[in-house]
C-alpha positions in Angstrom: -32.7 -35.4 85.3 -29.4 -36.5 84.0 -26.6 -38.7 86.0 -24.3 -35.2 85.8 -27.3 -33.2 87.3 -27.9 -35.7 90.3 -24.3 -35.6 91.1 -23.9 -31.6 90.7 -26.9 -31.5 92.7 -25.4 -33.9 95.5 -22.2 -32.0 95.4 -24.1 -28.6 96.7 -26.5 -30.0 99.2 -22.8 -31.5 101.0 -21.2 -27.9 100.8 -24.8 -26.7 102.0 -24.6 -29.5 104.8 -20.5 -28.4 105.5 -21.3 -24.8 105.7 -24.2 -25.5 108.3 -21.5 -26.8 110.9 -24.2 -29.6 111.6 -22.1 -32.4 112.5 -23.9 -35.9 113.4 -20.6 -37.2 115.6 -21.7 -34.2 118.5 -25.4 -35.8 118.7 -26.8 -38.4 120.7 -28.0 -41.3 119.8 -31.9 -40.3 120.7 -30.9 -37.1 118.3 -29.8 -39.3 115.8 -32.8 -41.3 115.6 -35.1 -38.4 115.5 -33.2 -37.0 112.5 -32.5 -40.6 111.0 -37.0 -40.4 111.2 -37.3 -36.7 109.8 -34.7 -37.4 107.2 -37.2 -40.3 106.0 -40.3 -38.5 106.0 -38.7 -35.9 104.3 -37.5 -38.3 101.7 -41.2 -39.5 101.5 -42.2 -36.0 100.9 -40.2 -35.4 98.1 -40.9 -38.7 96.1 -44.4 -37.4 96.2 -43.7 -34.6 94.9 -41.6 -35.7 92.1 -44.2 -38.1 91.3 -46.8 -35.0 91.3 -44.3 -32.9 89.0 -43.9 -35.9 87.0 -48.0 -36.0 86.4 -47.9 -32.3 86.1 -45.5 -32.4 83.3 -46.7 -34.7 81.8 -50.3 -33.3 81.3 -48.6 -29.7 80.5 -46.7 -31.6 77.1 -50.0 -33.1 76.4 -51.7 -29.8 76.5 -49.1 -28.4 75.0 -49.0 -31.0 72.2 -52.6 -30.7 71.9 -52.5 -27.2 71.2 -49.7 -28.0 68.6 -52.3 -30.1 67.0 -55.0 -27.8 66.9 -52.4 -24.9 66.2 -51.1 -27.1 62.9 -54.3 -28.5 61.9 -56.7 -25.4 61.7 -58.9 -24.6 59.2 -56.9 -21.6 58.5 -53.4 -20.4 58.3 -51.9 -18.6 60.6 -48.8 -16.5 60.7 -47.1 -14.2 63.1 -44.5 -11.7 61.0 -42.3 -9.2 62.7 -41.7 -5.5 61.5 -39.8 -6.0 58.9 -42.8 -8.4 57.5 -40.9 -11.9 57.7 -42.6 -14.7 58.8 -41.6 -15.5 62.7 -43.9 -18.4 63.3 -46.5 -20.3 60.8 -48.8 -23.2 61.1 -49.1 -26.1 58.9 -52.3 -25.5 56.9 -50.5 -22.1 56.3 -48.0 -23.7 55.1 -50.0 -25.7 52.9 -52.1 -22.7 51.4 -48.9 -21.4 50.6 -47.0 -24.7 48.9 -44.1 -24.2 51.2 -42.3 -26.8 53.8 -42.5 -25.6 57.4 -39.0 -26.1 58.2 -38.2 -24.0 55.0 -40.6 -20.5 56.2 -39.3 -19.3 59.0 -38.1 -15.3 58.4 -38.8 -15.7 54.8 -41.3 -12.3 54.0 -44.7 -12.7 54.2 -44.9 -10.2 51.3 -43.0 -12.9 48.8 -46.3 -14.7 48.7 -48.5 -11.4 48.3 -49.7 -10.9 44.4 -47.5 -8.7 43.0 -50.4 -6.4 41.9 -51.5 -6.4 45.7 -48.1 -5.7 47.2 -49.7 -2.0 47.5 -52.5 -3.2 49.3 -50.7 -5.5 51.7 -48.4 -2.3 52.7 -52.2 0.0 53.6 -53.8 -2.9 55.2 -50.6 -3.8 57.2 -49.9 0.0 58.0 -54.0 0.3 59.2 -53.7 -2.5 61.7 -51.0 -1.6 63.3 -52.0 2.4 63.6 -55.4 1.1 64.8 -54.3 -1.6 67.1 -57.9 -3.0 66.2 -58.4 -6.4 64.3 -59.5 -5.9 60.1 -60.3 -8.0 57.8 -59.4 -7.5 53.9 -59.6 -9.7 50.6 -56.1 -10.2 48.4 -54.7 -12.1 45.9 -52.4 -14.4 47.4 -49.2 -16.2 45.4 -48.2 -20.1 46.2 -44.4 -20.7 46.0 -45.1 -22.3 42.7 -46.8 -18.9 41.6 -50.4 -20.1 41.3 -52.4 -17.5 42.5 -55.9 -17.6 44.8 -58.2 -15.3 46.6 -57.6 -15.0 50.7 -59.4 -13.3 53.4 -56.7 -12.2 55.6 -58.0 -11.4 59.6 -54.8 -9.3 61.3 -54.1 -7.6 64.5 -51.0 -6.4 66.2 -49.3 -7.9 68.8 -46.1 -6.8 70.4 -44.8 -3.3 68.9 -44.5 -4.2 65.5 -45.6 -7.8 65.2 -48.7 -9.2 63.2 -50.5 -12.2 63.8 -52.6 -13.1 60.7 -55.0 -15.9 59.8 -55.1 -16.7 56.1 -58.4 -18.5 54.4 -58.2 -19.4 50.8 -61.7 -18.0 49.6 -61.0 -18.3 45.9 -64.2 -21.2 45.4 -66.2 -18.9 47.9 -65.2 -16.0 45.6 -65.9 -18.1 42.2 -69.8 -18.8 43.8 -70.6 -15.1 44.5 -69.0 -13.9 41.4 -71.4 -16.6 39.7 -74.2 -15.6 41.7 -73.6 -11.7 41.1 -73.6 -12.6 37.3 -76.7 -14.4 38.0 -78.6 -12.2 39.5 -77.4 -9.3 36.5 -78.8 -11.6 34.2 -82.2 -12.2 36.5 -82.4 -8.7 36.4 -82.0 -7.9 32.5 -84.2 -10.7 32.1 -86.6 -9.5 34.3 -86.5 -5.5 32.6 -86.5 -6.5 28.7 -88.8 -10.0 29.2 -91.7 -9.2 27.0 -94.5 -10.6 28.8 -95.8 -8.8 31.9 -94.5 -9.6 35.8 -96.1 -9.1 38.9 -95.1 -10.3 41.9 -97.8 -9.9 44.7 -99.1 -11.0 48.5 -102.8 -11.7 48.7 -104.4 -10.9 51.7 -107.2 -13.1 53.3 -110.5 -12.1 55.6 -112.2 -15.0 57.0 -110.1 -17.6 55.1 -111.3 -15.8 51.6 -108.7 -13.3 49.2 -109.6 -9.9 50.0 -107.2 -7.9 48.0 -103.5 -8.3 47.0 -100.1 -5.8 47.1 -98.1 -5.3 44.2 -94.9 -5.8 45.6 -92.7 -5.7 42.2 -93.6 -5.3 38.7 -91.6 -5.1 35.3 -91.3 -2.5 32.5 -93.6 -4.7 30.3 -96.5 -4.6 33.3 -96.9 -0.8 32.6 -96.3 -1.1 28.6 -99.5 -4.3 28.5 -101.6 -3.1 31.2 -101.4 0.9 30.9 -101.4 1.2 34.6 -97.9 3.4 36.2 -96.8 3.6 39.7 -98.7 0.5 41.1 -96.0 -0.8 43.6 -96.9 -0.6 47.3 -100.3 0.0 46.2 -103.2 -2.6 46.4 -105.4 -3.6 43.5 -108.5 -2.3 44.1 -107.2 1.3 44.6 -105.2 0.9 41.5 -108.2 -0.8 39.3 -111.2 0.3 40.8 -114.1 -2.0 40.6 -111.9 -5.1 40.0 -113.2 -7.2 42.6 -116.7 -6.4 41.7 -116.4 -6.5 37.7 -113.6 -9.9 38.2 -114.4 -11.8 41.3 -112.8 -15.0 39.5 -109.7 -13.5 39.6 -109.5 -12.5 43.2 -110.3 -16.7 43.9 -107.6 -18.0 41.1 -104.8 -15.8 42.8 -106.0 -17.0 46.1 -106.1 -20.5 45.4 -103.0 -20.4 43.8 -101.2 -18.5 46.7 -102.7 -21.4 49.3 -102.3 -24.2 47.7 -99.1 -23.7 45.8 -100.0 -25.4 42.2 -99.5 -23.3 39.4 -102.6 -22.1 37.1 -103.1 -20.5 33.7 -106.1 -18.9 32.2 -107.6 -16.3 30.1 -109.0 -13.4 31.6 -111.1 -10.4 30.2 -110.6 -7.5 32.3 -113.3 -4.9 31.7 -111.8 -1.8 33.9 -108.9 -1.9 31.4 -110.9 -3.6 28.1 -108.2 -5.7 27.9 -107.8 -9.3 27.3 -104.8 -11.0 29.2 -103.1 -15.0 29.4 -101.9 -15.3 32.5 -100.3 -17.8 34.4 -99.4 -17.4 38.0 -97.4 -19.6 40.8 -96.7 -19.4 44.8 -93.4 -18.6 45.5 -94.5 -19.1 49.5 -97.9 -18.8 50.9 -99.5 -15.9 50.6 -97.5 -15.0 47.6 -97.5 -15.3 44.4 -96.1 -14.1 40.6 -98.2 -13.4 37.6 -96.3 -13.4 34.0 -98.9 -12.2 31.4 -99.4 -11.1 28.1 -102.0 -9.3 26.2 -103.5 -11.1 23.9 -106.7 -8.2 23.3 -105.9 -8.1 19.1 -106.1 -12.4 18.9 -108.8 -12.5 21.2 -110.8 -9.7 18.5 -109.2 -11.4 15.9 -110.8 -14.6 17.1 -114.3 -12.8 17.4 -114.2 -11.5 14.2 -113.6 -14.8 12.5 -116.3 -16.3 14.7 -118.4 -13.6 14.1 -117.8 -14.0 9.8 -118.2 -17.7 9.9 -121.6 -17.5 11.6 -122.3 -14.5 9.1 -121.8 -17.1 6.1 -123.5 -20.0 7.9 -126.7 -17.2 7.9 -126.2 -16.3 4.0 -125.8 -19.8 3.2 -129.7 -20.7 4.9 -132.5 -21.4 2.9 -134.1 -18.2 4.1 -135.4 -15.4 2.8 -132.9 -12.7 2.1 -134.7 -10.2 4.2 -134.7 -12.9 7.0 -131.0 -13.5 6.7 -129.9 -9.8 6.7 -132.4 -8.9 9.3 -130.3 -12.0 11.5 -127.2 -11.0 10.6 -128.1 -7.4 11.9 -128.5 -8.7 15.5 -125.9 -11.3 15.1 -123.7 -7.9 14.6 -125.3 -6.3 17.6 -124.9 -9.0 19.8 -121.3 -9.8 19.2 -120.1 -5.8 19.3 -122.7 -4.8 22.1 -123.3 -1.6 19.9 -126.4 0.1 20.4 -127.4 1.0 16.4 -126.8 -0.3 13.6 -127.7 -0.7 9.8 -127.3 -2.7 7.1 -127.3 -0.6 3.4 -127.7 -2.4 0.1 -127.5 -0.7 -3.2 -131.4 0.3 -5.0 -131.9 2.4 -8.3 -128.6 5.5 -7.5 -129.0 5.2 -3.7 -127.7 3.5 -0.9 -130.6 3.3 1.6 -130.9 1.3 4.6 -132.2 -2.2 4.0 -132.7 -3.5 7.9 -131.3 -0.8 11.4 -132.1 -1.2 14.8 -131.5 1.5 17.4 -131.8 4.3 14.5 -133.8 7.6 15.8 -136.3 8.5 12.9 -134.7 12.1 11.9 -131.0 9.9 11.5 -132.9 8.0 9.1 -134.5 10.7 6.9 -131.1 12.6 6.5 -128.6 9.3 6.1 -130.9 7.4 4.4 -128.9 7.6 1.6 -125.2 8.1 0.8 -125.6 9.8 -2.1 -125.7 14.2 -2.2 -128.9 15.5 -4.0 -129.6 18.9 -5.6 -132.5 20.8 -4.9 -134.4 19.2 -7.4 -133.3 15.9 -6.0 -130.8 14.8 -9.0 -127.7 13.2 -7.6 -124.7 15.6 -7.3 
């Protein structure tokens, strides 16, 4: 308190005092005393008192200039505007978000620093709080002083009649990364649809620590185009390829392994259900699961049998044997290789065709196809 308070203050408690009628010349001297001690306990009193108001105030401004602190330096801005949208009170990292000095802010509109093509926006959000008296949350384009613009989350709710208080957070990085990750996954996704080779992506199932069966839990386009097989998700294998486990053991433990142990395979894989030849190569995403990516690679794997199967033809011709020998050998080379049950080989004698070498031929086949050649009646070639 000030030297003018003191003495204001002194000049009241003597009128007080005066108006009383207390007057020490009527006491005695034992009165006197006995005020002379109240007066000085009373004086006590109040010393400690002043010296608790003191500690009082003094840990009230440090509250209060820790909240100041906190207030100012937030991770977000925050803003109180009136009705008419002008900006009653702001913190400092709002004030920062927004390139503008503090001192500067006060009752400038809130709205001058709302994208222009937003402005719209700001008006329905605004409007929403305060007819719903609930907190909302929205996304705008916000404008610095300088004009720069940047993405915001905005948190509002209405105090007062017509007052908002709103917390500002620029978002405009968070923004860039989903954005990036949304065109990421789009691409993912086309990628996925128009890749060529097949996808699967699966969770094998174990009974006694061995693979029992596996889900398909996503497959691409290219899965039904190289495999033939439609509608398999949610379904497992062996009721979508019957006998698979039976006719393909090795690929039940491959897919196993791989979905254990986490290292990637690849391999070649005939699968006789579907008489088709695949390349596959498969990796854990997390145990259990796993993704195949295939392709089918049935025409070079025929290709690759059929050259095999003329070379060794050629080593047989090129023997010292007897021609009769070699034919006769290539004959069951033939069968061996295509698993077919009959066959013949035909070599050209006098104006027929006839069979040279067969095996698996029932005798009437032979006495009508013996030849390739039509014959009349009398037997002459047509």
């Amino acid at each position: 308190m000030t030297k003018r308070g003191f003495d204001k203050l002194r000049t009241q408690a003597e009128e007080q005092l005066a108006a009383s009628k207390l007057q020490t010349a009527d006491m005695g001297k034992s009165d006197l005393k006995s005020l002379a001690h109240e007066l000085a306990v009373h004086q006590v009193e109040l010393e400690i008192q002043n010296e608790e108001l003191r500690r009082s105030r003094t840990a009230a401004e440090e509250v209060r200039d820790r909240y100041l602190d906190l207030f100012d330096f937030a991770p977000v801005g925050y803003f109180t505007v009136d009705g008419h949208s002008r900006i009653i009170e702001a913190n400092l990292t709002g004030c920062t978000l927004l390139g503008v000095d503090k001192r500067t802010l006060k009752n400038k509109p809130f709205t001058r620093f709302v994208a222009d093509d937003e402005a719209d926006n700001f008006y329905l959000y605004r409007k929403n709080v305060l007819e719903n008296n609930t907190r909302l949350n929205s996304i705008l384009t916000m404008k610095k002083a300088d004009g720069t613009l940047f993405s915001a989350r905005l948190e509002s709710i209405k105090v007062g009649e017509e007052q908002l208080r709103i917390t500002l957070t620029d978002v405009t990085e968070r923004r860039k990364v989903a954005e990036a990750l949304e065109r990421s996954e789009k691409l993912y996704h086309s990628l996925f649809e128009n890749m060529i080779d097949g996808y699967a992506f699966c969770r094998m199932f174990y009974e006694n620590g061995r693979p029992h069966d596996f889900i398909y839990i996503s497959v691409n386009d290219a899965f039904e185009k190289l495999t033939g097989l439609k509608n398999v998700v949610g379904k497992m294998v062996t009721e979508v390829i019957p006998g698979i486990k039976k006719s393909n053991p090795e690929l039940f433990e491959i897919y196993g392994r791989v979905a254990l142990s986490g290292e990637a395979e690849r391999f070649e894989l005939y699968l006789p259900p579907l008489d088709r030849w695949f390349l596959i190569s498969v990796y854990c995403t997390q145990k259990e699961y796993f993704v195949a990516v295939f392709e089918n690679i049935t025409k070079r794997k025929q290709l690759e049998n059929y050259q095999l199967l003329t070379s060794e033809v050629l080593g047989i011709l090129n023997d010292s044997s007897q021609i009769g020998d070699s034919i006769n050998s290539i004959l069951s080379l033939i069968q061996k290789e295509t698993g077919i049950e009959a066959a013949g080989i035909r070599l050209a004698k006098a104006d027929g065709f006839p069979y040279f070498t067969q095996n698996g031929f029932t005798k009437d086949f032979l006495l009508t196809e013996n030849t390739l050649s039509s014959r009349d009646s009398e037997g002459d070639i047509c």
